[in-house]
LUMDO-492015 format. One record per residue: chain; y, x, z of N, C-alpha, C in turn; residue in three letters. Coordinates in steps of 0.1 Angstrom, whole numbers, plus 2048, in hexadecimal, padded with zeros to 3 digits. Each point is the difference from the previous one (the first is absolute). Layout:
<sites>
{'A', {Y, X, Z}, {Y, X, Z}, {Y, X, Z}, 'ala'}
...
</sites>
This chain:
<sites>
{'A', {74D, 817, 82B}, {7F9, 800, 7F3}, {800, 80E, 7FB}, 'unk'}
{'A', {7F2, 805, 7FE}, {801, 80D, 7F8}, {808, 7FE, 7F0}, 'unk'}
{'A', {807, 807, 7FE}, {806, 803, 7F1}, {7FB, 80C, 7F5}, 'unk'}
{'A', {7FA, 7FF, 7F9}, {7FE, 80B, 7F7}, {80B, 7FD, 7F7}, 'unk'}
{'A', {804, 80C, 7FC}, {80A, 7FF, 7F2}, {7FE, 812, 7F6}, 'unk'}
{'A', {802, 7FA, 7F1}, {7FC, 80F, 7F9}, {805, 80B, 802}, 'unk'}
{'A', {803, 80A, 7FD}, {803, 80B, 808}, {816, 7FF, 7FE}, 'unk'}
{'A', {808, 804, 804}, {808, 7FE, 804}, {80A, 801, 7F1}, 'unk'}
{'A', {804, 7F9, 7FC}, {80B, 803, 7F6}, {80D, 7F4, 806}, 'unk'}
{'A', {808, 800, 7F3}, {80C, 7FB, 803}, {7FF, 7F3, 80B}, 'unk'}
{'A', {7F8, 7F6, 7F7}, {800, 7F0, 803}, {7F1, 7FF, 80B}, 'unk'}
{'A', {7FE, 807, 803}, {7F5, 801, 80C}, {808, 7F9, 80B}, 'unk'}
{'A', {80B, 7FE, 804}, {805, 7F7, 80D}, {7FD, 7F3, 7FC}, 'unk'}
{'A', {802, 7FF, 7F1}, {7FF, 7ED, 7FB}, {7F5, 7FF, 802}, 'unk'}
{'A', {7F3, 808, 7FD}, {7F2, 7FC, 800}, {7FB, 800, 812}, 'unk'}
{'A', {806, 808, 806}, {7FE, 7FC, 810}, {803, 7F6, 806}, 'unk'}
{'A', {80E, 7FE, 7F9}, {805, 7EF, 806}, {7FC, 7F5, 7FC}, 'unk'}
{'A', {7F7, 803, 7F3}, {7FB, 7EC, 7FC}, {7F4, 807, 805}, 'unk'}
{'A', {7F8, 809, 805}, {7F4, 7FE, 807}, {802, 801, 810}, 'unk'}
{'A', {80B, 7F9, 801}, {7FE, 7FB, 80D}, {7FA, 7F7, 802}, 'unk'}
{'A', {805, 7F3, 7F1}, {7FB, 7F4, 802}, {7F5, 800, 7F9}, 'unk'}
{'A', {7F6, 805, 7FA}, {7F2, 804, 7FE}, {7FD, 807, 7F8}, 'unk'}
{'A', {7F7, 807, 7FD}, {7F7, 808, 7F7}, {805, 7FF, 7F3}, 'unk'}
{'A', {803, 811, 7F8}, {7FE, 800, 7F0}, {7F9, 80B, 7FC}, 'unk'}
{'A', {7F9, 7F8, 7F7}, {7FA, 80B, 7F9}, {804, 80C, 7F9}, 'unk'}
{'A', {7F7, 80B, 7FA}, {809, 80B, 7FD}, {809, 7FF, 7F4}, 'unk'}
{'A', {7F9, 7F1, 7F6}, {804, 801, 7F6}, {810, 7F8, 802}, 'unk'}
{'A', {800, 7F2, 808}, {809, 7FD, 806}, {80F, 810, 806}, 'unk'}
{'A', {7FA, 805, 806}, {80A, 80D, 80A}, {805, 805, 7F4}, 'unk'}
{'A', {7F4, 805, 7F9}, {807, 805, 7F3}, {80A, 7FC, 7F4}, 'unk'}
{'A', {7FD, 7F1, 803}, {810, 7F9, 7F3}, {80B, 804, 809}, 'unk'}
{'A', {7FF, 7FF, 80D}, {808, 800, 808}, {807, 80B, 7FA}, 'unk'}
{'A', {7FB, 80B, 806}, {803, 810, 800}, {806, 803, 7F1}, 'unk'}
{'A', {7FC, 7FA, 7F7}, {807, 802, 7F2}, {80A, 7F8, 7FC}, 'unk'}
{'A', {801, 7FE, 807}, {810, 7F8, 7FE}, {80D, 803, 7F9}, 'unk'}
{'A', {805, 7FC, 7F6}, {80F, 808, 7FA}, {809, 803, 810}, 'unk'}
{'A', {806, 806, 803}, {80C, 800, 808}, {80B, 813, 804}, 'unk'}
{'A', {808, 7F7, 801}, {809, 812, 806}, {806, 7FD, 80C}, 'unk'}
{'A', {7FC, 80B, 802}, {804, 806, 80E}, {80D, 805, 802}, 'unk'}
{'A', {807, 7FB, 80C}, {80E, 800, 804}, {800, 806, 80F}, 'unk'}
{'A', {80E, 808, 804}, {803, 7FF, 80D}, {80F, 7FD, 801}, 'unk'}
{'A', {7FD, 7F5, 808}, {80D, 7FD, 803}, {804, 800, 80E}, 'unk'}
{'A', {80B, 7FF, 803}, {80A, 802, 811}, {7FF, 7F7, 806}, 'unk'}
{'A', {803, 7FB, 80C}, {803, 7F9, 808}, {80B, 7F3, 7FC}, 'unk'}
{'A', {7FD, 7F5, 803}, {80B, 7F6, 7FC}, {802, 7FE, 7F1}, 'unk'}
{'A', {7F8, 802, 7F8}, {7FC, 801, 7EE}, {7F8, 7F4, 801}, 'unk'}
{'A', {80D, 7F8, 7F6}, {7F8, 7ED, 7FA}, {7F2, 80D, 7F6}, 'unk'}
{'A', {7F7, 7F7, 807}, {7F3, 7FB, 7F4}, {807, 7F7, 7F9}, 'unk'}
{'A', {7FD, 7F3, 802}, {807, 7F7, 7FC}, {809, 7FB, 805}, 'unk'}
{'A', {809, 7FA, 7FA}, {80B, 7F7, 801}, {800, 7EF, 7FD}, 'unk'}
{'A', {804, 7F9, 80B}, {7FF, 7F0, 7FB}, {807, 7FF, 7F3}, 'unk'}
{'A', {7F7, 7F9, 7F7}, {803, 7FD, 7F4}, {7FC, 80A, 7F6}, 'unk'}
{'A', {7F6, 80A, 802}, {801, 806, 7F6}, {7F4, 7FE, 7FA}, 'unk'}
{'A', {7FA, 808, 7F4}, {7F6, 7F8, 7F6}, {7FB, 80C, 800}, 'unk'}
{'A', {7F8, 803, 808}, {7F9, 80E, 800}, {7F0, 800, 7F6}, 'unk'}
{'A', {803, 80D, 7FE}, {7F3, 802, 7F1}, {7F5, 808, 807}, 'unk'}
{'A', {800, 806, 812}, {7F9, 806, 800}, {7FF, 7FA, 812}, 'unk'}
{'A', {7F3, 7FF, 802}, {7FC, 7FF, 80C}, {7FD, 80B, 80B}, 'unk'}
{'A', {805, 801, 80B}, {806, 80D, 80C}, {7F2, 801, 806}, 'unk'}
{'A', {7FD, 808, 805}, {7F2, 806, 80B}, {804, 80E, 803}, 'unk'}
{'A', {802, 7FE, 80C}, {803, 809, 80C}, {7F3, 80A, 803}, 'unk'}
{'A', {809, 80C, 7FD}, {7F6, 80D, 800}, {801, 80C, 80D}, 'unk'}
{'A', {810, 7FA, 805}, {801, 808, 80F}, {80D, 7F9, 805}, 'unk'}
{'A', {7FC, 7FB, 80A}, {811, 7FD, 807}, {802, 7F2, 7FE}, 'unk'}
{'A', {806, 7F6, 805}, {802, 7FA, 806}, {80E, 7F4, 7F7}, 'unk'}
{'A', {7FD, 7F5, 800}, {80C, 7F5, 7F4}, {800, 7F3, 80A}, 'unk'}
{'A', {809, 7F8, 7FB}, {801, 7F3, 806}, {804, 7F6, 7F3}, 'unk'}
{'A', {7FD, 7F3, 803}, {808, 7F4, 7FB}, {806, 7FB, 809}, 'unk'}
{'A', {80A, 7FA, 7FB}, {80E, 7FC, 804}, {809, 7F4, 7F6}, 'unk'}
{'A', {802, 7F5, 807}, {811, 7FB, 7F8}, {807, 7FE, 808}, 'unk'}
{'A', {807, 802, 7F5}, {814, 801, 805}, {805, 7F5, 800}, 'unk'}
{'A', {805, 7F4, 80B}, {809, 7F9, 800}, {80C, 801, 7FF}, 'unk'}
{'A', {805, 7F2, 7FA}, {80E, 802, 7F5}, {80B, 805, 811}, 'unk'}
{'A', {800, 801, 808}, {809, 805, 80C}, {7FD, 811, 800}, 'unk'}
{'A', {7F7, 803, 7F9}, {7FC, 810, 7FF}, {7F8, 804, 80A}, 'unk'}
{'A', {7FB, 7F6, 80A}, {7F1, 804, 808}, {7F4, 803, 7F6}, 'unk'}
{'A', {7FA, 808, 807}, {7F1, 801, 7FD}, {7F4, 7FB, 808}, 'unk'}
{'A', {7F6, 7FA, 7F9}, {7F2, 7FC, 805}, {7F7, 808, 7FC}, 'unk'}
{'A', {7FA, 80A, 80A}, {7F0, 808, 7F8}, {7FB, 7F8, 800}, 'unk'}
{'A', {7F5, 7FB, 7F8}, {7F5, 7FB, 804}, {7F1, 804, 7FC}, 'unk'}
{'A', {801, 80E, 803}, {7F1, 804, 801}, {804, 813, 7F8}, 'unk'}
{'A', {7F7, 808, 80A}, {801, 80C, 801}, {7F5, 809, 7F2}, 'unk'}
{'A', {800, 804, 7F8}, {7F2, 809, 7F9}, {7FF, 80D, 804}, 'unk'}
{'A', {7F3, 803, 7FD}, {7FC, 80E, 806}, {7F4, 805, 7F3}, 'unk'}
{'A', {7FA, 80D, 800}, {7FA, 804, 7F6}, {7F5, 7F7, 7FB}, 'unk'}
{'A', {7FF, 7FE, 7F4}, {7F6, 7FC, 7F7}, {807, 7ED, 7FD}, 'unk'}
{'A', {808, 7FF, 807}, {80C, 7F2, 802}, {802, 802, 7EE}, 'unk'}
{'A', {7FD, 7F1, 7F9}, {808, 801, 7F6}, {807, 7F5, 7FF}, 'unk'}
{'A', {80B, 803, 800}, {80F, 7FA, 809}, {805, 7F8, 7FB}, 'unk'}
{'A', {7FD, 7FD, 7F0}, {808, 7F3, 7F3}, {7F4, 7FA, 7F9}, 'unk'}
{'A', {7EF, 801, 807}, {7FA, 7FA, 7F7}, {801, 7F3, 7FB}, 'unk'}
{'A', {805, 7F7, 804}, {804, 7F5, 7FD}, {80C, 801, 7F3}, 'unk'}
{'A', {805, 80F, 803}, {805, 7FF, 7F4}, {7FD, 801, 7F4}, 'unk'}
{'A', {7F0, 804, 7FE}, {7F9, 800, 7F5}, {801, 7F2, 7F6}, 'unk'}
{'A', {801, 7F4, 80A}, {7FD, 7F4, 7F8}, {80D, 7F9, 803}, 'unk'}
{'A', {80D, 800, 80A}, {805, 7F9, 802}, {80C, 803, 7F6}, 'unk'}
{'A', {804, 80D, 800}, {80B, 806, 7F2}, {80C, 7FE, 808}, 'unk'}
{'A', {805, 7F8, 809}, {80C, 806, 804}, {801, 800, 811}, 'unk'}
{'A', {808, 809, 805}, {7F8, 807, 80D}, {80C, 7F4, 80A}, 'unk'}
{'A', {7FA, 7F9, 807}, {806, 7F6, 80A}, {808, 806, 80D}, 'unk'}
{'A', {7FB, 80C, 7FF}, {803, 80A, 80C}, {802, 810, 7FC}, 'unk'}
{'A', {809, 801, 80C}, {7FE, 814, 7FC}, {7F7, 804, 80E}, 'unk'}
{'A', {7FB, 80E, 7F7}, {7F7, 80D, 808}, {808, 80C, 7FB}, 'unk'}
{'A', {7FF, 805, 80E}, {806, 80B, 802}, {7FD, 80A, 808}, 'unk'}
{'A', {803, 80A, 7FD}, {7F8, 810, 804}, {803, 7FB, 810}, 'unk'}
{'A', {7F6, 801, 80C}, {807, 808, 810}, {801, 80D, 803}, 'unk'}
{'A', {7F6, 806, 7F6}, {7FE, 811, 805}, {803, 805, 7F1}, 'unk'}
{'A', {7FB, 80E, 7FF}, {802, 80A, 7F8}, {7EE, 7F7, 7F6}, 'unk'}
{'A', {7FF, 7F9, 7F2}, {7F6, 7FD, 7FF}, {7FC, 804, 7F4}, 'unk'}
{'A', {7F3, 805, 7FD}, {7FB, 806, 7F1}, {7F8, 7F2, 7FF}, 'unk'}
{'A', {7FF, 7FB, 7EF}, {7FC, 7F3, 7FC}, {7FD, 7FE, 7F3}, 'unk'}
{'A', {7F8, 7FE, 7FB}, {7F7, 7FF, 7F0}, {809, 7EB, 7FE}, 'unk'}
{'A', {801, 805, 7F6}, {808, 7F8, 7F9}, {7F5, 7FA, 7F2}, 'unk'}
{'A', {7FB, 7F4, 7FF}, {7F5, 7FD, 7F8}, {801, 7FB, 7F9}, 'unk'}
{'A', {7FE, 7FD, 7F1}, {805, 7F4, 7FD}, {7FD, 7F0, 7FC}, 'unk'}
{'A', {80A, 7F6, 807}, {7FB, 7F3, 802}, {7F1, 7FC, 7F5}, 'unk'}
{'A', {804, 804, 7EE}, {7F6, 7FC, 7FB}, {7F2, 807, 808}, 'unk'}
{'A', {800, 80B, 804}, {7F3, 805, 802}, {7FB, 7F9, 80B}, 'unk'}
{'A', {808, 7FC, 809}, {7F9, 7FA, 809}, {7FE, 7F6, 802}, 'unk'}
{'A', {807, 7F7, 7F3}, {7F7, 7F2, 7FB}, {7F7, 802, 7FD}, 'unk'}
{'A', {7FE, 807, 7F5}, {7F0, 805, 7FC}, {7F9, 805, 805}, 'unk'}
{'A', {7FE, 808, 80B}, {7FB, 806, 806}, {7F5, 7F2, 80A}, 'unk'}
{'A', {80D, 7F8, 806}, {7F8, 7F3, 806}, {7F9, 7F6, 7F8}, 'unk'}
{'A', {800, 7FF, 7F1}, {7FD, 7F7, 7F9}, {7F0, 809, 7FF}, 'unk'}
{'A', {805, 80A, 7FB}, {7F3, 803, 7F6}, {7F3, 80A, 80B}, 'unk'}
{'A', {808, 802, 80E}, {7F2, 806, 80E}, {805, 7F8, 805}, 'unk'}
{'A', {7F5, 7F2, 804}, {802, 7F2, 809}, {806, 807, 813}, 'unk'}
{'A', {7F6, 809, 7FF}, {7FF, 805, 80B}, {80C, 805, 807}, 'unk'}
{'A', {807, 80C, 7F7}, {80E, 803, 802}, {808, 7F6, 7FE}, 'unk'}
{'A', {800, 7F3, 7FA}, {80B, 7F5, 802}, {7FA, 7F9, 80D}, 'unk'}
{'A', {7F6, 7FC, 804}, {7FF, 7F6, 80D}, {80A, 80B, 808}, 'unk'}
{'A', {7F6, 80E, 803}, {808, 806, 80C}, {812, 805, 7FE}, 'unk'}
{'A', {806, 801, 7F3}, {80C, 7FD, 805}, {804, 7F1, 803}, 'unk'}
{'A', {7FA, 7F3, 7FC}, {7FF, 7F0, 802}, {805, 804, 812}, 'unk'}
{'A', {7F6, 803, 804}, {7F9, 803, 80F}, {80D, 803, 806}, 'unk'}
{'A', {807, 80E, 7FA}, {808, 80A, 802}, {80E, 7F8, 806}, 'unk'}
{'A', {803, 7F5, 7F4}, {811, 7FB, 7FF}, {7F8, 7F1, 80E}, 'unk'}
{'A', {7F2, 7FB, 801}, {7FF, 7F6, 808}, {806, 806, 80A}, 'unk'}
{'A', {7F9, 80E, 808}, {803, 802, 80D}, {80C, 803, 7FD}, 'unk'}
{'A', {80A, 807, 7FD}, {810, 800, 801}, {805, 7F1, 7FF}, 'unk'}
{'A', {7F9, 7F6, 7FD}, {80B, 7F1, 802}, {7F8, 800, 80C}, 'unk'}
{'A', {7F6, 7FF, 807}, {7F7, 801, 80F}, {80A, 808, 809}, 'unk'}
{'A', {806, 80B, 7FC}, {809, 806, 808}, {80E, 7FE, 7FF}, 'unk'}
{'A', {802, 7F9, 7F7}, {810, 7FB, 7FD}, {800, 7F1, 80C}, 'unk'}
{'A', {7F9, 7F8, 7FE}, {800, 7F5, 809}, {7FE, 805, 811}, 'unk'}
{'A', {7FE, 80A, 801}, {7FB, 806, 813}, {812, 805, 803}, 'unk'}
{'A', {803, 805, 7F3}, {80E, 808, 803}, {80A, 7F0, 801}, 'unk'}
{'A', {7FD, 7F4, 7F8}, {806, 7F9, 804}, {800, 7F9, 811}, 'unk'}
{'A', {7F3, 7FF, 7FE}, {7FF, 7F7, 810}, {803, 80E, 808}, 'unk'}
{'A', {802, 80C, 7FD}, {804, 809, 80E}, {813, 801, 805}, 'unk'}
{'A', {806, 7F9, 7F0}, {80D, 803, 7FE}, {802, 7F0, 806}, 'unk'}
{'A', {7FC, 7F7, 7F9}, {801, 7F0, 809}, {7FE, 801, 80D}, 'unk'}
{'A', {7FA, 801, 806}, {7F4, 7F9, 80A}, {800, 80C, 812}, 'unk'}
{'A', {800, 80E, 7F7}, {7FA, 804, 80F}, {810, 805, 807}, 'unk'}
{'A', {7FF, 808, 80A}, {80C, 809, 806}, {801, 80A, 7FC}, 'unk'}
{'A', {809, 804, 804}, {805, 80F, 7FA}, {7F8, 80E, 807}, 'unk'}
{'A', {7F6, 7FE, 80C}, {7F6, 808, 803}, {7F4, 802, 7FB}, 'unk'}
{'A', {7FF, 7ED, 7F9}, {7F3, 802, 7F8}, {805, 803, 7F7}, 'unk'}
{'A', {808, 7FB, 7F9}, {802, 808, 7F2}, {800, 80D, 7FE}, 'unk'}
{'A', {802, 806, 806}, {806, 814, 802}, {7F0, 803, 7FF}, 'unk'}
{'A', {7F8, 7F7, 80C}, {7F6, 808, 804}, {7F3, 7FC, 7F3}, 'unk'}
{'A', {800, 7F1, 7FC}, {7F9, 7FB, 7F0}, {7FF, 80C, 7F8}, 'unk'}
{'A', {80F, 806, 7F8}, {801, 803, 7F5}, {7FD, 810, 804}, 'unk'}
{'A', {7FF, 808, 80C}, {7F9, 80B, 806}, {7F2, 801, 7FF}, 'unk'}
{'A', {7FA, 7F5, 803}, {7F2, 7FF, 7FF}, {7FB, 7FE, 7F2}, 'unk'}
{'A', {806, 7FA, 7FA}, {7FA, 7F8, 7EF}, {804, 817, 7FD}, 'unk'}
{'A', {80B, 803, 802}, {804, 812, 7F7}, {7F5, 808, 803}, 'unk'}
{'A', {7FB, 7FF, 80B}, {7F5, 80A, 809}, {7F4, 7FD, 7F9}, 'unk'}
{'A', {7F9, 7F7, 7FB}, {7F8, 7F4, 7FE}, {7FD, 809, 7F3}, 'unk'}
{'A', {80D, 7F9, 7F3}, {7FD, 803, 7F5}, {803, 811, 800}, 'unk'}
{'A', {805, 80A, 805}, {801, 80C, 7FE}, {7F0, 807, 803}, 'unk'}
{'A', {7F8, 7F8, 809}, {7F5, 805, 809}, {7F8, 7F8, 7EF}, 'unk'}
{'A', {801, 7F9, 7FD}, {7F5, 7FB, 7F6}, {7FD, 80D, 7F1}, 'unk'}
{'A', {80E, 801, 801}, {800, 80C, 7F2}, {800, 80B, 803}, 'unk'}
{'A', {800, 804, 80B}, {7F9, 80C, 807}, {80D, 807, 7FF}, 'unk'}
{'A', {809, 7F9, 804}, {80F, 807, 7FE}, {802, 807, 813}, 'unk'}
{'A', {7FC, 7F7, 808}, {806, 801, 811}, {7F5, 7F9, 808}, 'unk'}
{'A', {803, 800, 80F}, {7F9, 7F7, 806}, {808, 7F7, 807}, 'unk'}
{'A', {7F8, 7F4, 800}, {80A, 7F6, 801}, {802, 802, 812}, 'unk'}
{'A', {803, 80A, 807}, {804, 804, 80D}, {809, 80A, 7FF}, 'unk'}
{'A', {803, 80B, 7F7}, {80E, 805, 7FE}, {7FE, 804, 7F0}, 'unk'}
{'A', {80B, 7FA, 7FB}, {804, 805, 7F2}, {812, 801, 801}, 'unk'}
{'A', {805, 808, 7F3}, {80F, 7FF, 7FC}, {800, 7F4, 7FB}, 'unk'}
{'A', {80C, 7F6, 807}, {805, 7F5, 7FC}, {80F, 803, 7F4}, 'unk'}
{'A', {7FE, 800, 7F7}, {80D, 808, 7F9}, {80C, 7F3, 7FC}, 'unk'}
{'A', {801, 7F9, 808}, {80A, 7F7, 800}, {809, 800, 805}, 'unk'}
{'A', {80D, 801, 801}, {80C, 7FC, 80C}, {801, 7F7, 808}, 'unk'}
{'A', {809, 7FD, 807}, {7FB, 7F4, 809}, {80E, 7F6, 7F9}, 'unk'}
{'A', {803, 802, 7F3}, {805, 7FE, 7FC}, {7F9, 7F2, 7F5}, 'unk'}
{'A', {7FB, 80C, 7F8}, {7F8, 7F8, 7F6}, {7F1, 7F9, 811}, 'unk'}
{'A', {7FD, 800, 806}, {7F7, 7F8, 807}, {806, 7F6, 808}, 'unk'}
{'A', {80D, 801, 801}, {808, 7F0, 801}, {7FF, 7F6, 7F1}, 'unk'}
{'A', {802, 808, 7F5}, {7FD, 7F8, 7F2}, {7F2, 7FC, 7FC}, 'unk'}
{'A', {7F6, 804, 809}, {7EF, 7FC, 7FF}, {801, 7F5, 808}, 'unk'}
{'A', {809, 800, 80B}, {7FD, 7F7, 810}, {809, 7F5, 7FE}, 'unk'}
{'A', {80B, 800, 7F8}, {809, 7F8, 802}, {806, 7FD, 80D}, 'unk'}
{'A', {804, 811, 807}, {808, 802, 80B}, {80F, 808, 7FD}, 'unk'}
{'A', {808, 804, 808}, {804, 809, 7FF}, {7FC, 80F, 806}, 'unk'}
{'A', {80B, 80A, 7FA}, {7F7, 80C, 804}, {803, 801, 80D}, 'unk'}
{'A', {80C, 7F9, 806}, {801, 80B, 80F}, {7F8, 7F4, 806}, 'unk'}
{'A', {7FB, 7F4, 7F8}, {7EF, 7F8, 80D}, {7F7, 806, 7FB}, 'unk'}
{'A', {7FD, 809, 7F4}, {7F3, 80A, 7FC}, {801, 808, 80C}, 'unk'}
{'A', {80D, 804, 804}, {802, 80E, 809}, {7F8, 7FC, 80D}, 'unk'}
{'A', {807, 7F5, 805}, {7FE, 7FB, 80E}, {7F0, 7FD, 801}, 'unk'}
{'A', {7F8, 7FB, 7F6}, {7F8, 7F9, 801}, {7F6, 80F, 802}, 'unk'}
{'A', {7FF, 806, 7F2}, {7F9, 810, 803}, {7FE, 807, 80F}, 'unk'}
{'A', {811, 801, 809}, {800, 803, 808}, {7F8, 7F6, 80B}, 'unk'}
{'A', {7FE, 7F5, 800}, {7F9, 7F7, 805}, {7EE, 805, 806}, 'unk'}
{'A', {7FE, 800, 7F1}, {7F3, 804, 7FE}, {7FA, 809, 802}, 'unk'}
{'A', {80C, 80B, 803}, {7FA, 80C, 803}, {803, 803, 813}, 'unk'}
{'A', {809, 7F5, 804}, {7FF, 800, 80A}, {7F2, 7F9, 80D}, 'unk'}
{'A', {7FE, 7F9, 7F4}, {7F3, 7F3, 806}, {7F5, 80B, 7FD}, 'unk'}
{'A', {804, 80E, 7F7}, {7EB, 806, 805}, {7FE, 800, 7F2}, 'unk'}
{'A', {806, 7F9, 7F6}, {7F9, 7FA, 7F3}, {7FF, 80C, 7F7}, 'unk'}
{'A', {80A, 805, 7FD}, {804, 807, 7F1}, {807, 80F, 80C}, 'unk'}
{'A', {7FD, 80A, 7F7}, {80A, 811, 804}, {805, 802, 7F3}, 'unk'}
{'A', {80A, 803, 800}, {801, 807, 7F4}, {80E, 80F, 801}, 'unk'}
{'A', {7FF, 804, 7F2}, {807, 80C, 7FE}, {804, 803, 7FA}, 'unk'}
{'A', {810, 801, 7F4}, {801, 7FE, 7F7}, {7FB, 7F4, 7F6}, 'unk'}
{'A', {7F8, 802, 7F7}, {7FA, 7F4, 7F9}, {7F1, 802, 804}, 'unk'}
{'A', {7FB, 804, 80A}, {7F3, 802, 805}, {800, 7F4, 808}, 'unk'}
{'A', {7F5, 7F6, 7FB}, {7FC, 7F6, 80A}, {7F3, 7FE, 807}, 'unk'}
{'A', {7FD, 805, 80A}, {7F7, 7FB, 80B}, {7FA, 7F4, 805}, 'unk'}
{'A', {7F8, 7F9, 7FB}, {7FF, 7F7, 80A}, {7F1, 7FE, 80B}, 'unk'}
{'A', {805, 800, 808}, {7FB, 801, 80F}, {7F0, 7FA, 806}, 'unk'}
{'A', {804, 7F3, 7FB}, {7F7, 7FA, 804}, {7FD, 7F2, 7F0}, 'unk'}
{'A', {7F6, 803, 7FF}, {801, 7F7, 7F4}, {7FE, 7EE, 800}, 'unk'}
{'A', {7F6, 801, 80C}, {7FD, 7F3, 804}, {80D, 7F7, 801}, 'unk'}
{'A', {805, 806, 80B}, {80E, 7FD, 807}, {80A, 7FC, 7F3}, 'unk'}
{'A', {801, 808, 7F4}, {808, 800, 7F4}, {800, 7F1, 7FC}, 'unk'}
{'A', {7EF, 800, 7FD}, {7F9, 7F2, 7F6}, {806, 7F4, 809}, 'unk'}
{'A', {804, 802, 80B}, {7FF, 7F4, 80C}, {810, 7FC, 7FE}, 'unk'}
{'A', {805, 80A, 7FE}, {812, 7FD, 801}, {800, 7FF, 7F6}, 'unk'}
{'A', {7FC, 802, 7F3}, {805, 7FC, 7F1}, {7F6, 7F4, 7FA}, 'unk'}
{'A', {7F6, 7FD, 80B}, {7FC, 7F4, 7FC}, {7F5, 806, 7F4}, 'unk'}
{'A', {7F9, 808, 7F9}, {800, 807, 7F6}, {7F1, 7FE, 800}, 'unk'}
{'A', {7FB, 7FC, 7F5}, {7F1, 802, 7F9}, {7FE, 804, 7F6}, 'unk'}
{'A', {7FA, 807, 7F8}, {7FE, 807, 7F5}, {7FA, 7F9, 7F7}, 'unk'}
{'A', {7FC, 7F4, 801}, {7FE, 7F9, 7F6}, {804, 801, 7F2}, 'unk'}
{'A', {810, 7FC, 803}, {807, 7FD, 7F2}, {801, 80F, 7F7}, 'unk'}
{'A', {7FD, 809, 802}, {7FA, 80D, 7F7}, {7F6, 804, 7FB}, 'unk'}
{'A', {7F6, 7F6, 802}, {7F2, 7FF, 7F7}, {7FF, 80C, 801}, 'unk'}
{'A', {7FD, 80A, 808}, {7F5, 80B, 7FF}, {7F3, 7FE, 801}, 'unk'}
{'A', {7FB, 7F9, 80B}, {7FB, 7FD, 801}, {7F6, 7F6, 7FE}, 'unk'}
{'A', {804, 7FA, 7F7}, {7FB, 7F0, 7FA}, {7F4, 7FC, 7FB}, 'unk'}
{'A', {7F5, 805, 805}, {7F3, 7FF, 7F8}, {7FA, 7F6, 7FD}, 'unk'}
{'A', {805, 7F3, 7FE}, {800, 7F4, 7F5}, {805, 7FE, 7F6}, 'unk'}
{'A', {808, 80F, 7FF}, {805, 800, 7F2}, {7F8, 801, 7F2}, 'unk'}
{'A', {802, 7FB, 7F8}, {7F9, 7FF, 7F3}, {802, 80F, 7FC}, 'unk'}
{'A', {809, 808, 800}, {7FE, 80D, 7FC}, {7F6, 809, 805}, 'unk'}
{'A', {7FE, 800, 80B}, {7F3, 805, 809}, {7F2, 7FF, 7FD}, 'unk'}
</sites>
C-alpha cells in the first residue's frame, strides 16, 4: 500500500501506522500531528506501564523496541506481544483506566507520551482517526489470538520459526528491515517468554534451524534463508496482520 504522510514531525510514526489500515485525509493527519504530548527517552527494561496502574497518558513508540508481559504469582513471565515504531502500546488504556498488564522497554526507546483525554477526543470528534485506531487495537487482539494458538498448539520449531516471520513481516511493513535479514533484539531469554519454552530449548531449537538451511545468524543479526521453507515449518500465513485486507471498511 502506498502511504503518504505530512512532512515529518514528532507523531508522523502514528499517522503511518493507522494508514496502514487505510487512508487519511490531510485534515485527519493533521489532528493527529497536533496532538498534546512529551517526549521521553527511556533505557532498556523501563515499565511503561505497570499491572495495576491508572495511567493518564497513552505510550507511542518513536524508536526502539517494548513488550507486554504478566507476571505470574511463581514470578514467571508471559510476553505476549512485541511493539515497534509508531506501536501505541496502552491504547486501550485510553478507555479501560486501569492497565491489566505491564509494557516494558526491550531496547534503548524514545516515546511521546499523550494524553488519554486527547485521545478520546481525538476519536470522538475525527470519526476517521477513531475507526483507524478501532482497526489498530482489532489487529493486536487478531495477533494476540495467533500468539495463543502458536504457544498452545504448535512445536517448538514452529514456534521459533512463527514469531521470526510475523518480526521480519511487521519490521518490512514500517519500513524498519526486510523481512529476510533484520536485528532481532531479543534474548533467547525473553523468546522462551513469547514461546512458552525454555531458553536452553530456544537454544537448541535456533541451532536446529540454522542447521536445516533455515535461519544464519550473528550476534542479534538474523538471516533467514529461505522464506518459503520458513512459512512451511511455522505453518505461517499473514492473514491475521491485516496488511493486506482489502475488504476492509477503512479502504
Amino acid at each position: 500500500m502506498q502511504v503518504t504522510v505530512q512532512p515529518e514531525r514528532t507523531l508522523s510514526p502514528l499517522v503511518k501506522k493507522l494508514q496502514l489500515w487505510g487512508p487519511l485525509d490531510d485534515a485527519a493527519q493533521e489532528a493527529i500531528l497536533a496532538l498534546p504530548h512529551k517526549v521521553e527517552e527511556l533505557l532498556p527494561h523501563k515499565y511503561i506501564v505497570r499491572e495495576g496502574d491508572r495511567p493518564s497518558y497513552s505510550c507511542l513508540l518513536l524508536e526502539g523496541f517494548a513488550f507486554r508481559h504478566k507476571v505470574l504469582v511463581d514470578g514467571s513471565r508471559s510476553i505476549n506481544a512485541i511493539h515497534m515504531k509508531g506501536d501505541m502500546v496502552d491504547l486501550q488504556n485510553s478507555l479501560l483506566g486501569t492497565a491489566d498488564h505491564s509494557v516494558q522497554t526491550l531496547t534503548r526507546v524514545t516515546a511521546a507520551f499523550i494524553p488519554r483525554e486527547a485521545i478520546r477526543q481525538i476519536a470522538f470528534d475525527v470519526p476517521a482517526v477513531g475507526m483507524a485506531m478501532w482497526y489498530d487495537t482489532l489487529v493486536d487482539a487478531s495477533i494476540f489470538r495467533e500468539w495463543i494458538a502458536n504457544i498452545a498448539r504448535r512445536d517448538a520449531a514452529s514456534r521459533i520459526a512463527h514469531l521470526l516471520c510475523e518480526f521480519g513481516l511487521k519490521l518490512e511493513a514500517i519500513e524498519l528491515g526486510d523481512r529476510l535479514s533484520y536485528e532481532m533484539p531479543m534474548t533467547q531469554e525473553q523468546l522462551a517468554d513469547a514461546t512458552g519454552l525454555t531458553a536452553v530449548h530456544v537454544n537448541r531449537t535456533l541451532m536446529d534451524l540454522e542447521n536445516r538451511g533455515l535461519i544464519a545468524r550473528a550476534k542479534k543479526f538474523v538471516a533467514i534463508s529461505d522464506w518459503k521453507r520458513m512459512e512451511d515449518v511455522a505453518g505461517f500465513t499473514d492473514g491475521y496482520l491485516h496488511l493486506r485486507d482489502e475488504s476492509s471498511v477503512l479502504q
